[in-house]
C-alpha positions as CSV (number, residue, x, y, z in Angstrom):
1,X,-175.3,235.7,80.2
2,X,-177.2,237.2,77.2
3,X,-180.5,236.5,76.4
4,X,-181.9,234.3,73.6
5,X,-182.1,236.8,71.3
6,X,-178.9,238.0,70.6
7,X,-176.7,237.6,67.2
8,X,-173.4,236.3,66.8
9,X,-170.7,238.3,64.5
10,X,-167.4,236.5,63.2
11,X,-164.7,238.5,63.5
12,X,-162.7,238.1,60.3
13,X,-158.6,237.6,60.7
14,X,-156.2,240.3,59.9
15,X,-154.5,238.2,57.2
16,X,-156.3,236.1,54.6
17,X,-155.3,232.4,56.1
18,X,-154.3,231.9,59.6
19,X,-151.9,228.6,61.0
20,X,-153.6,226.9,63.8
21,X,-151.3,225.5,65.9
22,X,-151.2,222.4,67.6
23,X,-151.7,223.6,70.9
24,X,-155.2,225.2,70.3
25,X,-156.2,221.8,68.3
26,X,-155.3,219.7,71.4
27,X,-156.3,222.5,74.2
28,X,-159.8,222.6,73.3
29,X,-162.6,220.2,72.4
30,X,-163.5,218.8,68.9
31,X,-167.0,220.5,69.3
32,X,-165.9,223.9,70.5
33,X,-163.5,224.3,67.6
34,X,-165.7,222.1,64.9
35,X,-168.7,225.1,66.0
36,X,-166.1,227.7,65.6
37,X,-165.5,226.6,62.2
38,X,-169.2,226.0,61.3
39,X,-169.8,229.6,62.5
40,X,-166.9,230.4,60.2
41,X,-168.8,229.2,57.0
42,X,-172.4,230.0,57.6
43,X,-171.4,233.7,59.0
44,X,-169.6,234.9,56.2
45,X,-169.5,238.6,57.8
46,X,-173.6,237.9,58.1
47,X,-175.3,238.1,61.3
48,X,-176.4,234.5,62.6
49,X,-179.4,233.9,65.0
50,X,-178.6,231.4,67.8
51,X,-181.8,229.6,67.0
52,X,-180.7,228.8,63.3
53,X,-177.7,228.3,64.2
54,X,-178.6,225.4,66.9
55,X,-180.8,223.9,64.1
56,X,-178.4,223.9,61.7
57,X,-175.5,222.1,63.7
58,X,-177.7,219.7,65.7
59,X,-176.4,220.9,68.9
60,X,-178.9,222.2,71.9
61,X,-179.2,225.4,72.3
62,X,-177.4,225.2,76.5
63,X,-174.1,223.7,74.5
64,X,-174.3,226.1,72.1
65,X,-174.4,228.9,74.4
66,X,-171.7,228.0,76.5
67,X,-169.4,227.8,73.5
68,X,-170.7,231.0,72.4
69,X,-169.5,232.5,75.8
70,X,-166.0,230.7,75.4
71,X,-165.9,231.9,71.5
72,X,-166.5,235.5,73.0
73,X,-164.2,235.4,76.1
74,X,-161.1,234.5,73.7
75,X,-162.0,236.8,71.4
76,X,-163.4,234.9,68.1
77,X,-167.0,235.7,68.0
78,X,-168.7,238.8,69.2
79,X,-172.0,238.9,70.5
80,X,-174.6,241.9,69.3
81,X,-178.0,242.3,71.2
82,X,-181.0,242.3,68.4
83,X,-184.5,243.4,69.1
C-alpha cells in the first residue's frame, strides 16, 4: 500500500462524455463511484492530496484509501508518490 503522502491524478477519458452502463452502476457501491465522481470535479487534471481530499468528502482516510486502491487497480485514478 502507498504511504500517506502520495497524490492522486484523474485520468481524463479519450472522448469528451463517456455512457456508464448499468452494470458498473449496480456492480459497485454508491460510495466508490459517488468518490470517483467527486475526484472527477475537484481534480480537474490537478493533483489532489489524500488529506484534502478526506476533508473535503467527509470520509476517513482507511475508506478512502481502499477506494483509492480499487480506483487504481481498474484503472481510473493513478497514484504519484510526492515528497
Amino acid at each position: 500500500m502507498a504511504n500517506n503522502n502520495s497524490r492522486l491524478t484523474y485520468i481524463a477519458p479519450k472522448e469528451k462524455f463517456v455512457m456508464v452502463s448499468n452494470e458498473v452502476i449496480t456492480k459497485f457501491e454508491p460510495l466508490l463511484v459517488g468518490i470517483y465522481c467527486k475526484l472527477v470535479k475537484l481534480s480537474s487534471g490537478k493533483s489532489l492530496d489524500m488529506e484534502f481530499i478526506s476533508k473535503k468528502i467527509e470520509v476517513s482516510q482507511k475508506r478512502l484509501r481502499k477506494v483509492i486502491v480499487f480506483l487504481e487497480e481498474k484503472g481510473y485514478i493513478t497514484r504519484e508518490p510526492m515528497k
